[in-house]
Steps between C-alpha positions, in 0.01 A plus 500: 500500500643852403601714797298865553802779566345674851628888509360577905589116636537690856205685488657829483672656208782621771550186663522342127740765313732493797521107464495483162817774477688289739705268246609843369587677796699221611658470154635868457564496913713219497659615189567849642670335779884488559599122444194353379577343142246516228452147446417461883276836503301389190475147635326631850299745261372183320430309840308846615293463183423142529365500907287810372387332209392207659424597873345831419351526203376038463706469191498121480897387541528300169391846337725677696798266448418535118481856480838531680696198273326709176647822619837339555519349133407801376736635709827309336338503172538730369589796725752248637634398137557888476719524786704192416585580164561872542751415770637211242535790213681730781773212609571409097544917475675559779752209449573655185572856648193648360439723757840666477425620211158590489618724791732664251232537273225641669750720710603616129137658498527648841722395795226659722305236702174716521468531166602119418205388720311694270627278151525152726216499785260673345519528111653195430281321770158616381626327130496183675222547707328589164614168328530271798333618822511224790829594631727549199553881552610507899728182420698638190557863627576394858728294320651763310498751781729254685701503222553846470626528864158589669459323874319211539239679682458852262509243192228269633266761668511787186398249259230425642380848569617551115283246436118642547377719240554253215337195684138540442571495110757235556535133322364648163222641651382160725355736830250669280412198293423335829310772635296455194445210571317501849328842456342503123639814438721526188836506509599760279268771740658334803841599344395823423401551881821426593696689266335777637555436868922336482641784282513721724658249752755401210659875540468430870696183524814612359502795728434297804712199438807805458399604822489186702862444366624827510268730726348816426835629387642263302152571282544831419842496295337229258152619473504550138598160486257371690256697376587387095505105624152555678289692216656324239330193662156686615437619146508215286349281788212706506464529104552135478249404722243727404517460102615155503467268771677363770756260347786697417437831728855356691738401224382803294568743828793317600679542198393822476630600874834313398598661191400850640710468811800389293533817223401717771739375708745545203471841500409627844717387842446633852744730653859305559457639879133441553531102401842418572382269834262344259734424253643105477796446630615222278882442430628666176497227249637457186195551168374180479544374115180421308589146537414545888214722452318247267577230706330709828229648306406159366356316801222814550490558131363112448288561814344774414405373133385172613302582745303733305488260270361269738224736630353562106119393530638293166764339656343429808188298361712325227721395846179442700332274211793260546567526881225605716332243639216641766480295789184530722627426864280253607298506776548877506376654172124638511511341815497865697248727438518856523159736594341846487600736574864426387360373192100622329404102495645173705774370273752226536883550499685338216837321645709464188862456482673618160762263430637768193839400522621605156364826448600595867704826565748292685527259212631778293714621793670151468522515125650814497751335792612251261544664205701778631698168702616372160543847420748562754681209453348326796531108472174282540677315817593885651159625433327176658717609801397872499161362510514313809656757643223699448312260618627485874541870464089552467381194683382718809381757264320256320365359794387852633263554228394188490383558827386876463204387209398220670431759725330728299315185353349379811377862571357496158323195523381540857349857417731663731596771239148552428414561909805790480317647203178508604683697765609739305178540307316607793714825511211663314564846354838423593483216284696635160807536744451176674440305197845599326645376861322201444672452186856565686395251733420241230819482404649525798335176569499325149848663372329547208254811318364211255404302815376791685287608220363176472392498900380811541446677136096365535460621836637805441240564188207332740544728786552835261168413365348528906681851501427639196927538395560362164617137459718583269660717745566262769576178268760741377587614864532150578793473277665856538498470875636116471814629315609659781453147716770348297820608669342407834378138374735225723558314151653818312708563825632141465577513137706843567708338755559190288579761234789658731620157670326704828318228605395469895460930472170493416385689775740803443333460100166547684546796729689680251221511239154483715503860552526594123283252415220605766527897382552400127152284523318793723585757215305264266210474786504908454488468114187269493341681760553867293375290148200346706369892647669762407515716154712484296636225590175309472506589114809237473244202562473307218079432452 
């Protein structure tokens, strides 16, 4: 017999947020602690989840188990896959020196660290979160950060803040397609919402992710800078998603943001004085000879092409027709079902695990390992090795996020996300604030704006209806407000410190960002709440 969600099991919508938030509280408290590792954190976070699930809320334990082992496939495969093959690519680059010289190179454009986070964390990161999404960007420019001399900690914790204004367009597009998907509402007018709500947040990013590095004077010097990098994103984002759709707002604005920065930056260079304790401090090195710089540039060149490659709806389906078998967990699939008002009518939960192996981002990741391997002269015994290595080198990582979606699974399936939204939703005028937090709390839970839309994106259009606010509004909000949830999300955090070789520092990860990512989301809150009452701003809602 299916299994009825219950959103008040304690009789009191108090007593049932407050249990229902307690896997994660004790997730991101145990996290923020000193000497608490990640895998141990996200492993009491999943135990939290499970006694609530079951002792709180009546979720039978077979469901419960099932939600939790779903969550941690999903988990390994293929955010996992990600992780492992990124860090594969990384060991065959570094072994080869790579990083030596793409230090030299990118120093070439500007030795200034500011104004490098500008090319590597945020324009070159929003081109993979365009193409790849699910990780991708925060591994390859914490990566690359490291390799340019930044600390562990400054290299894991700016690309993730880099990494929010691109997100809710990111994977070609696969938020808004989703949010399609569970609200009715047409994705190219959902884009258009939210190219009218992150624009302005894509000039704000740049500026703020100079300041958390650099304070409020270490922005000034650079602002032109910044300020070229961040509207040369904002405008074509917004054009692109307004008068074409949402699957190529991010590559389009990255590239965009990337070549900008790079003639600017060409022609214009702070004040010797003003920058010079920003500048690198790298040894003087000899020119590297084109020899070298193919051989660095190679690794990221093949990355970048294959995994855009990869992420072409024609690619993708010609990859999916031959390897993406759908397997219905049994015992779990339509066996949950989810009520009003989180949803208009009762309707079961589909339990589905996408075994897409071939057309995976990861599986490109690993492609474009081995190709550049041969490239670089690597044997097949040595890059076997380098493999393994990487291996033991991500096996608590691995485990970690394993662990953190089993997590966010069991909540899922249980319907405790759905009892912290309906918390939100009875905010009531306050509600177009609330319900962009909601989004940032989606992801904070689900480490995901695709999964967050899919969880909340109907409620969010049910309970608009109650107060009169547009739905397209808040499904929009939903995803603008769950961008800003990403650098806070325990799996990102893990990935970034597997990125840097940081691991067990999770903690420091977390307390450095929360506070930018709590005012960054809020801002949003203030947007949607201006677009839902107040002219002009109310003019920018798409009808």
């Amino acid at each position: 017999m299916p299994w009825t969600q219950s959103y008040d099991p304690l009789g009191s919508p108090l007593l049932s947020t407050l249990a229902a938030a307690l896997p994660l509280v004790a997730l991101l408290g145990l996290l923020a602690m000193h000497r608490v590792r990640a895998h141990v954190a996200a492993l009491v976070g999943l135990a939290a989840a499970l006694a609530v699930a079951v002792l709180v809320v009546g979720m039978p334990p077979a469901l419960a188990a099932r939600s939790a082992l779903l969550g941690a496939a999903y988990g390994l495969f293929p955010i996992g896959w990600i992780v492992l093959n990124v860090m594969f690519l990384y060991q065959l680059a570094d072994g080869r020196g790579s990083f030596g010289v793409l230090r030299q190179l990118v120093t070439g454009v500007t030795d200034d660290r500011r104004l490098q986070l500008l090319v590597i964390a945020f324009a070159f990161g929003a081109f993979f979160e365009g193409a790849a999404g699910f990780g991708t960007p925060v591994a390859v420019t914490a990566a690359l950060l490291i390799g340019l001399g930044f600390a562990p900690l400054e290299a894991s914790a700016l690309s993730l803040i880099a990494n929010t204004a691109p997100v809710a367009f990111g994977a070609l597009g696969t938020p808004i397609v989703a949010l399609q998907g569970v609200t009715g509402i047409d994705a190219r007018v959902l884009s258009a919402m939210v190219g009218r709500q992150l624009p302005l947040f894509s000039v704000i990013v740049p500026v703020w992710l100079v300041w958390a590095y650099a304070g409020r004077r270490g922005v000034l010097p650079v602002w032109p800078a910044v300020l070229v990098a961040g509207v040369a994103f904002a405008v074509p984002q917004f054009l692109v998603s307004n008068f074409h759709g949402p699957w190529l707002v991010d590559v389009v604005a990255a590239v965009c943001s990337m070549v900008a920065t790079i003639v600017f930056l060409r022609f214009w260079r702070p004040g010797f004085d003003e920058g010079r304790q920003w500048r690198s401090h790298a040894p003087q090195e000899a020119a590297p000879s084109r020899g070298d710089v193919v051989r660095a540039l190679l690794p990221w060149a093949v990355l970048t092409v294959l995994v855009f490659a990869w992420g072409t709806p024609q690619v993708k389906d010609a990859l999916n027709a031959l390897s993406a078998p759908k397997l219905a967990v049994p015992g779990l699939d339509k066996m949950v079902l989810r009520g009003p008002p989180v949803v208009a009518a009762p309707s079961a939960e589909a339990a589905v695990f996408t075994l897409n192996w071939l057309s995976a981002t990861g599986t490109a990741i690993l492609v474009a390992g081995i190709v550049s391997g041969i490239a670089l002269g690597y044997s097949l015994g040595e890059m076997v090795r380098a493999y393994w290595r990487t291996i033991v080198l991500v096996r608590h990582s691995l485990l970690t996020i394993a662990a953190m979606l089993a997590l966010g699974y069991t909540s899922r399936y249980a319907g405790l996300d759905a009892i912290l939204g309906l918390a939100f939703a009875r905010t009531g005028v306050l509600y177009p604030f609330f319900g962009a937090m909601l989004g940032w709390l989606g992801v904070a839970l689900t480490g995901s704006d695709t999964s967050s839309n899919v969880l909340f994106g109907n409620l969010q259009t049910i309970t608009a209806r109650q107060l009169n606010v547009s739905p397209v509004l808040m499904a929009a909000a939903n995803s603008s407000g769950g961008v800003m949830g990403k650098m806070i999300d325990a799996q990102s955090i893990v990935v970034a410190s597997t990125a840097t070789r940081w691991y067990g520092h999770e903690g420091k990860i977390l307390r450095y960002v929360f506070f930018h990512s709590i005012a960054l989301a809020a801002l949003v809150g203030i947007l949607v709440t201006l677009q839902a009452y107040v002219p002009p701003f109310t003019a920018l809602v798409v009808r």
